[in-house]
N, C-alpha and C positions, 0 to 999 in steps of 0.2 A: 349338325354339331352345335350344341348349347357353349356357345365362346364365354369364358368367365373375363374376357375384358383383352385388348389386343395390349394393353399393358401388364398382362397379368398372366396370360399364356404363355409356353415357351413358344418363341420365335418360330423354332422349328418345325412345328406343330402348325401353327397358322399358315408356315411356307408350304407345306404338305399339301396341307387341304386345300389350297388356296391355287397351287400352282403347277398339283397332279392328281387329289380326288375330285374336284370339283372338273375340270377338264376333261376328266378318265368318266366319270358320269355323265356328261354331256354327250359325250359319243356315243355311250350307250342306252341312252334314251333313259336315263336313271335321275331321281330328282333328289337333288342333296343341297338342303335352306343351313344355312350361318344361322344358329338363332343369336340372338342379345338377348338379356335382361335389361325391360322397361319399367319406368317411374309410369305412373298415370297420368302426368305431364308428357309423356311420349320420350323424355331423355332416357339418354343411358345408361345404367349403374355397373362399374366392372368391380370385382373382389378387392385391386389395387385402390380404388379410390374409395371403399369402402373402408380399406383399413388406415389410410394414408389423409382421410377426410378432418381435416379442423376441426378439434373439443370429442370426435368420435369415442368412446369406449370399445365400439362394438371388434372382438377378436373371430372375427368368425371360421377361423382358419385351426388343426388342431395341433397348437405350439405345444411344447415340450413344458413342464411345469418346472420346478425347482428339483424332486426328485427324479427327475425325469420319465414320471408319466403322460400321456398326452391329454390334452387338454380335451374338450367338448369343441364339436364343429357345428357349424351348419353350413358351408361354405358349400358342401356338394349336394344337399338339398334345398339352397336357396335357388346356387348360380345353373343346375346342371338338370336335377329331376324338376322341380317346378316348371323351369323356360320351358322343357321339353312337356310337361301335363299342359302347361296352359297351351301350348303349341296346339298339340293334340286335339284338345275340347273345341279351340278354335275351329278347327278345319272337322270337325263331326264326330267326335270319338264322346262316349258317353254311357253313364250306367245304367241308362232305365228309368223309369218311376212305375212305382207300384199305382194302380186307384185304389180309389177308397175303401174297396170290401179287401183288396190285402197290403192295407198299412198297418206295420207292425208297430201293438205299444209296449208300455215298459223297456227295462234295459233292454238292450241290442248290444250284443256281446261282440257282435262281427263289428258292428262300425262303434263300440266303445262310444256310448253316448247313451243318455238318459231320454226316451222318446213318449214319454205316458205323459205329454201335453199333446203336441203335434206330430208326434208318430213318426217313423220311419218309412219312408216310402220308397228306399233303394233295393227294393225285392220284386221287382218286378216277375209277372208270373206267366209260363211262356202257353199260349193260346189263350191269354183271357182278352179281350178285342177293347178294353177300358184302359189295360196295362201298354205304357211305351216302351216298346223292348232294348237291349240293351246294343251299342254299337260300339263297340272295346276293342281299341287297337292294341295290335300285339308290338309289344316292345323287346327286341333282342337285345341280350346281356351279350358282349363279346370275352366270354370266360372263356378260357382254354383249358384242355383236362388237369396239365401242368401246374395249375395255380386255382383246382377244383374249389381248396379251403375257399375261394374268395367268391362261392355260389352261395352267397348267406338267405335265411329267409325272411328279408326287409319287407315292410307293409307293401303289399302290394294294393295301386289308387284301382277305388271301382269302375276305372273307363280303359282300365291296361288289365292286357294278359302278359306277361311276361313270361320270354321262352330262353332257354341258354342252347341256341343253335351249335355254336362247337363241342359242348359237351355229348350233346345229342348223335353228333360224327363223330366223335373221339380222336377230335383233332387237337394236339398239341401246338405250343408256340412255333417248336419247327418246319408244323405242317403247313402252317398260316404263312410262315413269312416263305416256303417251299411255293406256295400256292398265288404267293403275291408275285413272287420274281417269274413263277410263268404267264403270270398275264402282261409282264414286261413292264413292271414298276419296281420304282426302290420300297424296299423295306420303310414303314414309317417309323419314327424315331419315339421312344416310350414318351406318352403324354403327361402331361401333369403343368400345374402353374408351375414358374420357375423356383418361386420358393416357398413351394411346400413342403412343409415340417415332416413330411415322409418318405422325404428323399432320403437314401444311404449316406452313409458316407464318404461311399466312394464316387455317390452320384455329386454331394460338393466338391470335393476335391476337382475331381472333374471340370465342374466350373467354374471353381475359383482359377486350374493352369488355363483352359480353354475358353471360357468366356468370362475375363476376370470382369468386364462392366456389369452383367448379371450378378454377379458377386457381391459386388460393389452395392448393388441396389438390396439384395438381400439382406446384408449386414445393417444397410441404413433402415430398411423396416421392421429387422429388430432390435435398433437400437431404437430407434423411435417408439416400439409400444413399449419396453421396459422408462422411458424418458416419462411416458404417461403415468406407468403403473407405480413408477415413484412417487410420482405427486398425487397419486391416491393411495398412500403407505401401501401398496400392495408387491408381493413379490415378485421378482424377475420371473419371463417365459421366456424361452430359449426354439432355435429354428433343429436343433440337435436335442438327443437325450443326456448329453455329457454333462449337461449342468455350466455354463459358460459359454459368453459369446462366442458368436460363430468364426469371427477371422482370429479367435484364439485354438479355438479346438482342430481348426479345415485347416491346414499346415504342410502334413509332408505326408509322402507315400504310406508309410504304416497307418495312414486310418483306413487304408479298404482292408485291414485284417480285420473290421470291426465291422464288416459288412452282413449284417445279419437283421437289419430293418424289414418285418412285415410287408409296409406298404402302406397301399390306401385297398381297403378292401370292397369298396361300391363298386366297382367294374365299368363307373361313367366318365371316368377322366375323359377318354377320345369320343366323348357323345355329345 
């Protein structure tokens, strides 16, 4: 699991892993790493202290705009597919290199890059004994057939194959968590940071009756990046699409009528 910060996770989510996947794999001879995102100094960077960092601008999370469009992320491509690529390369996963009779020049349409200097050499060619062949580890999307729309076709990196195993058994959300309770665990609880701008409505509410200190924290990070975006005349971002702070809109039971939020549509929240 690529952890976006033990600040920054739901609770729920780290107790999960931490205190039934991770134990449930041990017994079965199965090997399951916590990753972190590191600095090249070796510290830690989590999503929280990314947005919550002194002088920061950086929004990396995809807040709600004025009209309540979503913003631009990179939150699930810094914290979630990188840790897990550089994971990977780490431990042997890799695209190849072509030698020199098949380095390709001019554009390179596959890897979007200009190569009529120094060539393209991620083509490697398979029985040529000059070429490094390629060792590409397969990465499982956990899509369900239930929530197919969210099998998008995101770049996929040249050291991954990427496969969507439930789709491929046509196994629904029912099936998985039917499949979980027989091997004699709980159901895990939907992943995601606590306050992410893609949660429903009904999923604040929620937190604001049931975990009103998650709440509490939410509201304060976004009152804090609009705190910032005023003093760069820029206009308010919002944790909802409603256009207005969050502990004005998250109030009473009539907003789960309003529960009709897409999602986060990567598929790597619990990865």
């Amino acid at each position: 699991m690529a952890n976006t910060g033990d600040d920054s996770e739901h609770p729920a989510t780290l107790r999960y892993v931490r205190e039934v996947a991770v134990p449930f794999a041990a017994q079965h001879d199965l090997e399951l790493h916590l990753l972190d995102r590191t600095r090249r100094d070796g510290s830690v960077e989590t999503l929280w202290g990314r947005l919550t960092k002194p002088g920061s601008r950086s929004v990396p999370i995809p807040v709600r705009m004025s009209n309540g469009a979503p913003g631009t992320r990179s939150c699930t491509a810094d914290f979630k597919i990188k840790v897990t690529g550089r994971w990977l390369r780490q431990h042997g996963a890799h695209a190849g290199r072509a030698c020199s009779n098949y380095t390709r020049f001019g554009p390179c349409p596959q890897h979007q890059l200009s190569t009529s200097v120094r060539g393209c050499r991620r083509h490697p060619v398979e029985g040529c004994d000059g070429c490094v062949p390629a060792s590409r580890a397969t990465v499982a999307i956990g899509i369900s057939v239930d929530e197919i729309h969210r099998a998008n076709n995101r770049r996929v990196e040249d050291h991954e194959d990427v496969v969507y195993p439930l789709l491929d058994l046509r196994l629904r959300r029912d099936d998985c968590m039917r499949i979980i309770r027989a091997a004699g665990l709980p159901v895990p609880p939907k992943s995601a940071c606590f306050f992410c701008p893609f949660r429903s409505p009904a999923a604040w509410l929620d937190q604001a009756t049931d975990e009103p200190d998650l709440f509490a924290r939410s509201c304060e990070l976004e009152d804090l990046l609009n705190r910032r975006r005023a003093a760069l005349g820029r206009d308010p971002v919002y944790l909802t699409r409603f256009g207005a702070p969050l502990a004005q809109v998250i109030g009473t039971a009539q907003e789960r009528l309003f529960d009709h939020d897409p999602g986060c549509d990567s598929g790597w929240c619990m990865t």
